[in-house]
C-alpha positions in Angstrom: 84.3 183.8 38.7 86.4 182.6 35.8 89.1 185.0 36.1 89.5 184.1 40.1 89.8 180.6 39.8 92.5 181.2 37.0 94.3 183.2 39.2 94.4 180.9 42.2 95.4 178.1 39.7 98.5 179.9 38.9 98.8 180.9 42.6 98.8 176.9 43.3 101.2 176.5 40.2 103.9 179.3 41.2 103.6 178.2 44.6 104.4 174.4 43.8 107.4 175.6 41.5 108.9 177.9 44.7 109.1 174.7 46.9 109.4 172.0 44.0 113.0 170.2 44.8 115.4 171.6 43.0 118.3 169.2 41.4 122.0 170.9 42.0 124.5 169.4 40.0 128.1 170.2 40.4 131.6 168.9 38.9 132.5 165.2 39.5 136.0 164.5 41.0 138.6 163.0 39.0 138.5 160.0 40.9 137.4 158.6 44.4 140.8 159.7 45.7 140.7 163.4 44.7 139.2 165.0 47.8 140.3 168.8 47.0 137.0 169.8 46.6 135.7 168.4 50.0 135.2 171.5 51.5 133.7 173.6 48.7 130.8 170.5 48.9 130.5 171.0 52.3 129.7 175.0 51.8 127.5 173.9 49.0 125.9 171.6 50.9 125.2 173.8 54.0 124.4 176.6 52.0 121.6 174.8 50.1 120.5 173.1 54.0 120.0 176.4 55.8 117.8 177.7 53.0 115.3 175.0 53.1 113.1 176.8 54.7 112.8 179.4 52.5 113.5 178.1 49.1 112.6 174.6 49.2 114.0 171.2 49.0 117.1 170.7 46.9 119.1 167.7 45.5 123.0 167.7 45.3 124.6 165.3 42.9 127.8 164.7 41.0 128.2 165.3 37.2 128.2 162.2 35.5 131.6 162.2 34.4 134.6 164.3 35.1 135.4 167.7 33.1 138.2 169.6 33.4 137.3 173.7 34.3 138.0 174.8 30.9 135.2 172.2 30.4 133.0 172.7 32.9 132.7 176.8 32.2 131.9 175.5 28.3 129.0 173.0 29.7 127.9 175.7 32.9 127.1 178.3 30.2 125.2 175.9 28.5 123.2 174.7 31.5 122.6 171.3 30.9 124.7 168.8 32.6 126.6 171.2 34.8 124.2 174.2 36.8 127.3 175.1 39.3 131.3 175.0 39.7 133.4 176.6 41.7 136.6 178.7 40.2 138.7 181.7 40.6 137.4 184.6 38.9 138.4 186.5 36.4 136.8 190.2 34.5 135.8 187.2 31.4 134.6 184.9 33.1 132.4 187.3 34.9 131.3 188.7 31.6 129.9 184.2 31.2 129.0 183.2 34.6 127.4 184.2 37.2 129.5 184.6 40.0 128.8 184.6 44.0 131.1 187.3 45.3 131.9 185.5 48.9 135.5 184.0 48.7 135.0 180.1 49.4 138.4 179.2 50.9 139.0 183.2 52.4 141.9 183.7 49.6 143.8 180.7 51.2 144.6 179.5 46.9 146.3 182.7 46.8 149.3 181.4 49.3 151.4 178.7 46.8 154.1 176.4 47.7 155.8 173.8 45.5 156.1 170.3 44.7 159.7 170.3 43.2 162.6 167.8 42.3 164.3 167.3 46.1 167.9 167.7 44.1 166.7 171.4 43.0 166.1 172.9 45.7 169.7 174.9 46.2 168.7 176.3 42.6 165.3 177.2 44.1 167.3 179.1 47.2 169.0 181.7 44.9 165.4 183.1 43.3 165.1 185.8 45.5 163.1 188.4 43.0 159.9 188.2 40.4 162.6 188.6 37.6 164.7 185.3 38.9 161.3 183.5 39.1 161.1 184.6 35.3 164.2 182.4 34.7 162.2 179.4 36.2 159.0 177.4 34.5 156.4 176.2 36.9 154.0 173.7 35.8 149.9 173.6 35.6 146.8 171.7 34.5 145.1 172.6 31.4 142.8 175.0 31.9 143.6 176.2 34.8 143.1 179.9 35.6 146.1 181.0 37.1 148.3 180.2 34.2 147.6 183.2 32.3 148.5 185.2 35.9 152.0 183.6 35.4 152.4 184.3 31.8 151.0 187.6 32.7 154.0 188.3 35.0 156.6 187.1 32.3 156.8 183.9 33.8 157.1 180.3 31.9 154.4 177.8 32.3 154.3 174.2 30.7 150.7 172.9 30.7 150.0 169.1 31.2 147.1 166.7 32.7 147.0 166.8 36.2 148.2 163.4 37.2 151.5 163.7 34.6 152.6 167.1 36.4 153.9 165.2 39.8 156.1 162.7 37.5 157.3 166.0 34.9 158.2 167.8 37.8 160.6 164.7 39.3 161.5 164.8 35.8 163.1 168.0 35.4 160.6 168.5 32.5 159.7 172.0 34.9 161.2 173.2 38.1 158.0 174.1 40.0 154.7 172.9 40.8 153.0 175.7 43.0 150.2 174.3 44.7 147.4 175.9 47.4 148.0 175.6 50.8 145.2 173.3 51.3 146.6 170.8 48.5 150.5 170.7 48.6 150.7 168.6 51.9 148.2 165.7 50.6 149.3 165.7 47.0 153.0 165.0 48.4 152.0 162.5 51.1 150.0 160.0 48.3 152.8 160.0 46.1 156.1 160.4 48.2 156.6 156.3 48.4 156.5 155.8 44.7 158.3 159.6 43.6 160.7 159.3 46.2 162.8 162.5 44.5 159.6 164.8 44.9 159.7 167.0 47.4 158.0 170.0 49.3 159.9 173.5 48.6 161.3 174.6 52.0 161.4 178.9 51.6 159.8 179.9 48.7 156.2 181.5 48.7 154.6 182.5 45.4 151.7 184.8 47.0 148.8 186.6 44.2 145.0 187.7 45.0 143.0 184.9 44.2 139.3 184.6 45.3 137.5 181.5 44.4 134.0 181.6 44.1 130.6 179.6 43.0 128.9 180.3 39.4 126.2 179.4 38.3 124.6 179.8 34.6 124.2 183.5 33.7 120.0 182.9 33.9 120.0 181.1 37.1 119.9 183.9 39.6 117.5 181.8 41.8 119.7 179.3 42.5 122.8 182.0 42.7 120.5 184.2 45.5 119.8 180.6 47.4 123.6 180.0 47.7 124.6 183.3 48.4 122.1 183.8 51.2 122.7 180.0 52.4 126.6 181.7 52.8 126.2 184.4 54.1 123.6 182.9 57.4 126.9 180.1 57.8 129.1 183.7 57.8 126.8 185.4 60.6 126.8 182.2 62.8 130.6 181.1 62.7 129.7 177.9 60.7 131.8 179.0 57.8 134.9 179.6 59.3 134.7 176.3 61.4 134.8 174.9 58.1 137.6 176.7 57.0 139.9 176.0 59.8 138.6 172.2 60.0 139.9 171.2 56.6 142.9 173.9 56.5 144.6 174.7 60.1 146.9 171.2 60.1 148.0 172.5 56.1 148.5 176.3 57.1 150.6 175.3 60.5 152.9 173.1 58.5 152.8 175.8 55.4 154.9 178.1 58.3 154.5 180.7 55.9 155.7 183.6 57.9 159.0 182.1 58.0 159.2 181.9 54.3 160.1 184.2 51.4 157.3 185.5 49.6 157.0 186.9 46.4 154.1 188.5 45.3 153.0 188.8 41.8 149.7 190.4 40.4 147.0 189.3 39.4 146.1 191.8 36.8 142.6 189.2 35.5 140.9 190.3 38.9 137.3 192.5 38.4 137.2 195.7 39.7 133.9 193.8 41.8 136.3 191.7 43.8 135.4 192.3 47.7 138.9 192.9 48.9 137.8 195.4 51.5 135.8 193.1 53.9 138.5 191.9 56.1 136.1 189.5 56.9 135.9 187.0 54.4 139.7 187.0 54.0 142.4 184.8 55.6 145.6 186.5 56.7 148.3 184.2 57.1 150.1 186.3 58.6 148.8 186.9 61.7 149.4 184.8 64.9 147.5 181.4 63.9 
């Protein structure tokens, strides 16, 4: 008699922890104004939504301050203040995180064009090869992942904060910014008025493999099934790529990218685990959009 009642008290007790509200906290913006991570929330948040059902209720909040990723992958792997981010991947950071193969922007990050100095853009005209982008130095935030893919391909990077890279770049301090598809437009538009020599590069894309994905803490699997299930019932239905195109077709129309010069450089950080053969949770800009 004992024994039964034990076990239905921890029947009662596993049960209430399944559907107890789980608290998801992800990385504050830098500021009200910095909306680049709109649509990653907005996965998050459907993800988490469509899984009610079956894994409970959930609460999505903001860190309490801002970190920058270097940051954040310190304070994930801890699992304290920080219990999901969103980043590229990378073979080490795999090894830290746990990552949720399903690329959240469909490799759009990949596709860079530049913020530059409007007076340097016949310079910019005459790099028509990897090894004249080597004579070049672009610009990037600490931390940021896609540095070492530059410095990787021989090619000079000159690290700052993020706000001081739109008035280095004006300042000659480095000749390009390259920034996602989904950011370059924006970014330019905010700070045109007051930088009026900054300027959008007209031919030049910088094109490299880079999925960007949600980790979690290398122990949380439960949260890291939730999402990854939550993502892939938004694939199946269409939901997905309706966000996609809702946040991104106005940016990848103006980007006009088949009529620009690409130059591809690899990405030699990527894990052999990266999905590249679904076609389906990939972006080809290429095509007739």
């Amino acid at each position: 008699m004992i024994v039964r009642i034990n076990t239905l008290f921890l029947l009662i007790i596993l049960s209430s922890a399944l559907h107890a509200e789980v608290v998801v906290t992800y990385p504050k913006a830098r500021s009200a104004q910095d909306v680049r991570s709109n649509d990653l929330i907005e996965l998050l948040t459907l993800s988490l939504e469509v899984t009610k059902e079956t894994h409970g209720a959930y609460k999505l909040q903001a860190s309490g301050d801002f970190m920058n990723e270097k940051r954040q992958r310190v304070e994930l792997s801890k699992g304290e203040r920080l219990n999901i981010m969103w980043s590229s991947t990378s073979t080490a950071l795999e090894e830290s995180l746990l990552p949720i193969r399903i690329p959240l922007r469909k490799g759009l990050l990949g596709y860079r064009i530049s913020l530059i100095n409007k007076n340097n853009q016949d310079n910019i005209d005459r790099v028509k090869t990897l090894n004249d982008l080597r004579g070049l130095t672009i610009g990037q935030g600490h931390g940021w992942g896609d540095s070492a893919i530059y410095e990787s391909n021989g090619i000079k990077v000159k690290e700052a904060d993020y706000d001081s890279l739109f008035k280095m770049v004006v300042q000659n301090r480095f000749d390009l910014f390259p920034r996602g598809i989904n950011e370059v437009f924006d970014e330019y538009r905010e700070r045109a008025v007051k930088a009026p020599s900054l300027a959008i590069e007209e031919n030049l894309l910088i094109v490299y493999l880079w999925p960007y994905y949600f980790f979690t803490n290398k122990k949380d699997w439960v949260l890291a099934d939730r999402i990854e299930t939550g993502l892939k019932k938004i694939i199946s239905d269409g939901t997905f790529d309706k966000v996609f195109l809702r946040h991104h077709s106005v940016s990848i129309k103006k980007a006009n990218m088949s009529k620009r010069r690409v130059l591809r450089i690899q990405n030699v950080f990527l894990p052999e685990t990266v999905p590249v053969d679904d076609k389906s949770l990939w972006f080809d800009p290429f095509k007739e959009f």
